[in-house]
C-alpha positions as CSV (number, residue, x, y, z in Angstrom):
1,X,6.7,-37.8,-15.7
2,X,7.3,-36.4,-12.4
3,X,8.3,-33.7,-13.0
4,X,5.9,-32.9,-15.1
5,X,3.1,-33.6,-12.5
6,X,5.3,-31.4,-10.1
7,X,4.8,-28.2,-12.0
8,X,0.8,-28.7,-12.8
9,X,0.1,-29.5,-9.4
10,X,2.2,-26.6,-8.0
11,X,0.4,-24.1,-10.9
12,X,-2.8,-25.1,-9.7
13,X,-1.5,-24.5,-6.5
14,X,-0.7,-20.8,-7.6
15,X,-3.9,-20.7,-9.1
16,X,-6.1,-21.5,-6.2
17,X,-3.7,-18.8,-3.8
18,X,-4.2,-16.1,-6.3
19,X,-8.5,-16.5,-6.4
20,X,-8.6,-16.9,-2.3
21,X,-6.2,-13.9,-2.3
22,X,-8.5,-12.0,-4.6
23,X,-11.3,-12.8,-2.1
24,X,-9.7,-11.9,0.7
25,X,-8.3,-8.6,-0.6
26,X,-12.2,-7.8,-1.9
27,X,-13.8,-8.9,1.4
28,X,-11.3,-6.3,3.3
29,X,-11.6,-3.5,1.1
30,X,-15.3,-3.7,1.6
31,X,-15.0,-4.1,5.4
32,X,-12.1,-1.0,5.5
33,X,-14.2,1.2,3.4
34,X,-17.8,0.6,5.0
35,X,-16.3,3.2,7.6
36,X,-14.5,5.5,5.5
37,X,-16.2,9.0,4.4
38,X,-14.4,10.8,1.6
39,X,-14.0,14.5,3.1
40,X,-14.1,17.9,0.7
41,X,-14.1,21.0,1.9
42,X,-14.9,24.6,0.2
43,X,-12.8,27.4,0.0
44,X,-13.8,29.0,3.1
45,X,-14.9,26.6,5.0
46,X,-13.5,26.6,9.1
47,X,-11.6,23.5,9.9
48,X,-10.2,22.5,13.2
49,X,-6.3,21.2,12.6
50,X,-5.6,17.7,14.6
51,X,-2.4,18.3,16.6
52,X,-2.3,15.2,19.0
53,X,-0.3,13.2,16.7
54,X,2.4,16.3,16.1
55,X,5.2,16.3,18.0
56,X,5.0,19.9,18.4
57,X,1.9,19.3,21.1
58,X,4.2,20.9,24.1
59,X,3.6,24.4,22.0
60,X,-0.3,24.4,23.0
61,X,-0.5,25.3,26.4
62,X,-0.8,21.8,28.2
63,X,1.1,18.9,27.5
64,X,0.6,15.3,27.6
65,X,-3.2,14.0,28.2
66,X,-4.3,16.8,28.8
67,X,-3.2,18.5,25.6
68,X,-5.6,19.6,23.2
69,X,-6.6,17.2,20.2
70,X,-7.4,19.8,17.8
71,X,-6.6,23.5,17.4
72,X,-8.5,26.5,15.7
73,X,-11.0,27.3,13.8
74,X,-8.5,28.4,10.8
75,X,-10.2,29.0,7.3
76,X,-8.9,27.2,4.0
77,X,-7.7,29.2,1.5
78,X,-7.4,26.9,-1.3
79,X,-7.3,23.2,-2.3
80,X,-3.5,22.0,-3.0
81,X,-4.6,18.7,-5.1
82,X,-7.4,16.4,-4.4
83,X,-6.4,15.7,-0.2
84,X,-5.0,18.2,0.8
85,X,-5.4,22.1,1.8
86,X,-3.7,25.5,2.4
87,X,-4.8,27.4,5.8
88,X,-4.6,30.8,7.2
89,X,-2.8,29.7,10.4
90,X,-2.7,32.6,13.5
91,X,0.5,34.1,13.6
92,X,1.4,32.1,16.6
93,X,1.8,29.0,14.4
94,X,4.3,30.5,12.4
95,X,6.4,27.7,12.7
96,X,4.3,25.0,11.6
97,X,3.5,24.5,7.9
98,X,0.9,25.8,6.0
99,X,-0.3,22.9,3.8
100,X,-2.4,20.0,5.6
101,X,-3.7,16.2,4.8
102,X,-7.4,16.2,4.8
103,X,-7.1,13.5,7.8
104,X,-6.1,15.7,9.8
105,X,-9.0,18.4,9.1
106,X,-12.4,18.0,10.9
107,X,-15.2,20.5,9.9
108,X,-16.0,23.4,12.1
109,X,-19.7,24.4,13.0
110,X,-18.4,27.7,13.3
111,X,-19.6,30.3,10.6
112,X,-16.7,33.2,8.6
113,X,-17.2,36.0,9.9
């Protein structure tokens, strides 16, 4: 009989973990997404690139505080999948990849010319 008891104690156990887990994972998806924005951008469209995060930074004139956060404007030229984008980069970033995360995209106010 002990055994018995053992296991429907320790399912209920389980049981009770697995709802407050649910909770949880529900009340910090709703807390992580209050400040997230889903970003889309048009073919077209100027972005500034984010480089503080590259380790390439040293290439941008000024290196470390004052190095620049983001670099450009640069134009998309198409969408490559649902996050992600392909930019006309100056010929000065010839070294650096073409393809881009939308994270690390910020919309310019600048206007194509």
């Amino acid at each position: 009989m002990l055994g018995l008891e053992l296991v429907q104690t320790t399912n209920a156990a389980i049981q009770k973990v697995k709802v407050r887990m649910l909770t949880t994972q529900s009340r910090q998806k709703s807390y992580a997404n209050e400040w997230r924005r889903d970003l889309e951008f048009d073919v077209g469209d100027m972005v500034f690139l984010k480089v503080a995060l590259m380790k390439t930074v040293l290439r941008f004139e000024k290196k470390g505080k004052l190095s620049p956060r983001f670099v450009g404007p640069f134009e998309i030229l198409e969408p490559i999948g649902p996050v992600a984008y392909h930019l006309a980069l100056a010929p000065s970033f010839s070294a650096m990849h073409d393809v881009f995360h939308v994270s690390m995209l910020r919309m310019s106010q600048i206007r194509r010319m």
